[in-house]
N, C-alpha and C positions, 0 to 999 in steps of 0.2 A: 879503402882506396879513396884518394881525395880529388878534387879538381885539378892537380898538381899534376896528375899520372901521365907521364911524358907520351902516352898513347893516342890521347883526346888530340896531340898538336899534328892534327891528318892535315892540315889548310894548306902546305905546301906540294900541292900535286896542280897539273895544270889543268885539268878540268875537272870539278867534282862530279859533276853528273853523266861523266862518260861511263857506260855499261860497265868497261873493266875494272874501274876506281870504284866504284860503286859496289862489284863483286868482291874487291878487295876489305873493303870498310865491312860490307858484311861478314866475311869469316873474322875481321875481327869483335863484331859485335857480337857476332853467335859467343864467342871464348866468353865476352863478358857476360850474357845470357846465364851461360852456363856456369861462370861463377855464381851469379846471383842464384837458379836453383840450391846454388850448396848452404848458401846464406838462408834462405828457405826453409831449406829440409833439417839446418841447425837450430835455426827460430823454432823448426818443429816439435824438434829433441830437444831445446827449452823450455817449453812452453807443456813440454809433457811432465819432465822432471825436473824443471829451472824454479829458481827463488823467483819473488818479485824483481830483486838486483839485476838478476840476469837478464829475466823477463825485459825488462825494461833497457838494459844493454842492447839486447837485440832487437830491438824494436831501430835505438838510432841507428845501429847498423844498417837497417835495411833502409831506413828514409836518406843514411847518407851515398850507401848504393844508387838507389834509384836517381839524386840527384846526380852522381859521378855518369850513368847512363844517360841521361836526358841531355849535361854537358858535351858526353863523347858526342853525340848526335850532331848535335847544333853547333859544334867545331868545326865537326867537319866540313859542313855547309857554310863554316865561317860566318854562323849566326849564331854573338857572345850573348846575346840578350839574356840576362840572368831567369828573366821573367817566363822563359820556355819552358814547359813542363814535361816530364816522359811525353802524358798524353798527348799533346801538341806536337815534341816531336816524333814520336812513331806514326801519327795521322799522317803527317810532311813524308815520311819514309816509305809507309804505304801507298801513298797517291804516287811518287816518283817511281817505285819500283815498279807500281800496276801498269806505269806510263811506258815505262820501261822492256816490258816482261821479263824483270830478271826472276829467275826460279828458282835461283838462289834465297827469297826473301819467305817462299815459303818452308826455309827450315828456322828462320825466323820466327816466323809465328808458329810454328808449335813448339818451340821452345816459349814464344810468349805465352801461350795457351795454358803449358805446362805449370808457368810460373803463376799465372793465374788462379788455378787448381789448386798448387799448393798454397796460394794466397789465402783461398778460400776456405781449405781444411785447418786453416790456420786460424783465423778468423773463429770456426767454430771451437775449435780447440781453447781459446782464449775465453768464448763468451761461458763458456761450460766451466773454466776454471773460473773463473767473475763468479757467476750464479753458486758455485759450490765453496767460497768465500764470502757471498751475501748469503746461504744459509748458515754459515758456521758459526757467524754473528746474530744475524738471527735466531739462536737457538741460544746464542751467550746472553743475550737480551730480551729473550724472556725468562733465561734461567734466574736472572736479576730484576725480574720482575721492572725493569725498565722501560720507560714509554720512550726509549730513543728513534728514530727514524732512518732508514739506509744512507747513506752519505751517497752512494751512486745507483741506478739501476740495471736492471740487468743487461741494457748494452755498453755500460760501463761511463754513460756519464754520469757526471754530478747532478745530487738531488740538493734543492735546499732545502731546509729543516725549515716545517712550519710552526717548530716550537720555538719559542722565544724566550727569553731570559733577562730582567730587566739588570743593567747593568750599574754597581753600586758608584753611587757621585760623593766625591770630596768634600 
């Protein structure tokens, strides 16, 4: 889903911060919530039995979800600033509803909660595949009696190599 999604164009209602407008944006947010759990729970089914390819598929999937979310947000409020992030605007979302008392925003958050959760089971799912592809190499690399070094470590950044290798001149 892209910033295109004719949903995000909520700015033509005449008050955005009246309680009903506001009740309304949220049933539409909970939908997109609740798509993204599904994007989630498929990151999770890839990342159990996905290639790297896919792995990495679903990864921009979800960073271009989360920006398509943070867009719907900050439409509605008719604030384009590209520079808004989920977290910024669900902070703005939370403070207006708390303002508010709509009870509606707490099925919001445990949708966001959820997503969080499985952020997280994801997260580890990830780091355990990493670590069980730095031993696989690691074992290819001493099978070769090789003094090579991990290219990442085990939370999956890059390492540089402190060996050097002088490189031949013309």
């Amino acid at each position: 889903m892209s910033s295109s999604d004719p949903s995000i164009n909520t700015g033509l209602h005449n008050d955005p911060y009246a309680t009903s407008s506001i009740e309304e944006f949220l049933t539409r947010f909970n939908k997109k919530l609740e798509a993204f759990v599904e994007i989630l729970q498929h990151d999770q089914e890839t990342l159990i039995k996905g290639s790297a390819d896919e792995i990495s598929q679903s990864a921009q999937n979800k960073l271009t979800y989360i920006q398509t979310l943070s867009d719907f947000i900050a439409s509605y409020f008719n604030n384009t600033a590209n520079s808004s992030s989920l977290e910024e605007s669900l902070k703005m979302m939370n403070v207006i509803c708390i303002e508010k008392k709509i009870l509606q925003w707490n099925e919001s958050l445990d949708l966001i909660h959820f997503c969080r959760e499985l952020s997280d089971e994801n997260s580890i799912l990830l780091a355990n595949r990493l670590k069980s592809t730095n031993n696989a190499l690691d074992t290819l690399y001493s099978l070769t009696g090789s003094q090579q070094t991990k290219t990442y470590d085990d939370s999956g950044h890059s390492k540089h190599s402190h060996i050097s290798r002088q490189l031949a001149s013309v």
